[in-house]
Wavefront OBJ file of the C-alpha trace (Angstrom):
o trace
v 0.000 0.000 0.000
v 1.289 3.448 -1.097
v 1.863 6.002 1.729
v -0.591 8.792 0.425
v -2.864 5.727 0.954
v -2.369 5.144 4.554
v -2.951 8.532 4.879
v -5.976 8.790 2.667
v -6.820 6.479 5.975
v -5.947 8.342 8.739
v -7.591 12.191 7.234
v -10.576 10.216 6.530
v -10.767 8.700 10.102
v -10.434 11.429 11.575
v -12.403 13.779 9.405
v -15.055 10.978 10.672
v -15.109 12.084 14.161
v -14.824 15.765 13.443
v -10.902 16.464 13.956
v -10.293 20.158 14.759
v -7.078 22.087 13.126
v -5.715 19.093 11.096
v -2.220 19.710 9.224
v -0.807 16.951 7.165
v 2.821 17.389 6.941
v 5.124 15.883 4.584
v 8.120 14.996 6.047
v 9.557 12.392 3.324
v 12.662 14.153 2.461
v 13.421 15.019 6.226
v 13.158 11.815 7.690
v 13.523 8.401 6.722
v 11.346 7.449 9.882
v 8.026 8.289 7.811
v 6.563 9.999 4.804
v 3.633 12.116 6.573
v 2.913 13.461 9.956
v -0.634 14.065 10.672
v -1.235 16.751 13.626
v -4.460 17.096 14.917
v -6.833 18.791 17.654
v -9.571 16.863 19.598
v -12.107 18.491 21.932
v -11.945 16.438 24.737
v -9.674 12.935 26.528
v -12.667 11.084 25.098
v -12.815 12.917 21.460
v -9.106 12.134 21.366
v -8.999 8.444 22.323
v -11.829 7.655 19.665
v -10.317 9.588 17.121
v -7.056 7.193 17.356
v -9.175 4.383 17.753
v -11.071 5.267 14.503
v -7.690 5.578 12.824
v -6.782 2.234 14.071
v -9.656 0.478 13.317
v -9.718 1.839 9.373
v -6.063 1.206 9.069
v -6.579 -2.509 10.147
v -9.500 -2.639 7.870
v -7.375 -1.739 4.978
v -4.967 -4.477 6.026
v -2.653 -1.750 7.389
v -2.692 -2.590 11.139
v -0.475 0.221 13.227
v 2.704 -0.473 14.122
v 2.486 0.967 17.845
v -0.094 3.098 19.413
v 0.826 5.628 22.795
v -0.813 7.419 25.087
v -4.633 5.818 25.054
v -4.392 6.283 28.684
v -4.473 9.727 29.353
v -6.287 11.091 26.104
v -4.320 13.898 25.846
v -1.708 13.211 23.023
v -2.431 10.185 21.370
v 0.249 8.932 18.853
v -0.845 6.232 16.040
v 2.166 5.221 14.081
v 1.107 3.621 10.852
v 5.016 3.172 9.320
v 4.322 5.323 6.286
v 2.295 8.068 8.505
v 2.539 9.303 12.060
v -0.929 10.054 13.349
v -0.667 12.582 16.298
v -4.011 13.343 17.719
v -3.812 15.874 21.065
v -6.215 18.606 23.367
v -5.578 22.058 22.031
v -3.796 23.124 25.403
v -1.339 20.117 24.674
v -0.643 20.763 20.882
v -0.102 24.448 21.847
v 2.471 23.560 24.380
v 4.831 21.340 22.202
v 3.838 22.959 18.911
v 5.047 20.233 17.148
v 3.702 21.278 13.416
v 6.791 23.814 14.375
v 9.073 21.485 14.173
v 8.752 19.785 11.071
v 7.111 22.599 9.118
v 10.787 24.538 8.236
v 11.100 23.568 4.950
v 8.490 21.101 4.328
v 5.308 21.000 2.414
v 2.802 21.664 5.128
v -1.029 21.463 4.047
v -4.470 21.531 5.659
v -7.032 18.327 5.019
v -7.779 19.413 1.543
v -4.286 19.151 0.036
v -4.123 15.233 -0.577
l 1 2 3 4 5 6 7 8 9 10 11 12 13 14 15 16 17 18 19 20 21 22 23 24 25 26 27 28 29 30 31 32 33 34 35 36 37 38 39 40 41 42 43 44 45 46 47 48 49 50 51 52 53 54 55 56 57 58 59 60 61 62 63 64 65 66 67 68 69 70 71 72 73 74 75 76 77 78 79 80 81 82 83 84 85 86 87 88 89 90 91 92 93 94 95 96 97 98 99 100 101 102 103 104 105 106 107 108 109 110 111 112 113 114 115 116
């Protein structure tokens, strides 16, 4: 499966469940870790675990099961790692602490969910 796939996945997972401030971030030529970072916002610990549990569920219905999944417990910064694309799903007060779009945005292709 091609890696703007596996993303085609994750937006539309998360799109699903009404994901807040999504950026898809193309990270290909930075990293050889993954093609895509996906950032997004969820409203609450609950909003946030069923958004990664949405992505999960789609990517192993694809036949694209994650490779690891972190921080289900506390619902506040949920990481889905699909090989291909890094699904980070986190509350708004967490995202604007580590403002980690920041990081990987210098020099890469950043988009919002309509630029697959």
């Amino acid at each position: 499966m091609r890696s703007s796939d596996v993303l085609e996945i994750a937006v539309d997972a998360l799109e699903e469940l009404k994901a807040k401030d999504m950026r898809v971030l193309d990270v290909g030529k930075m990293t050889a870790v993954t093609d895509y970072m996906v950032v997004a916002s969820g409203t609450s610990e609950r909003h946030v675990r069923s958004m990664a549990d949405r992505v999960v569920e789609a990517a192993k219905a694809s036949g694209h099961p994650p490779l690891g999944l972190e921080g289900t417990e506390s619902g506040e910064w949920v990481l889905v790692d699909l090989q291909d694309v890094v699904v980070h799903i986190m509350q708004p007060r967490i995202r604007d602490f580590y403002k980690l779009e920041n990081l990987w945005e210098m020099g890469t292709d950043s988009t919002g969910t309509d630029a697959r």
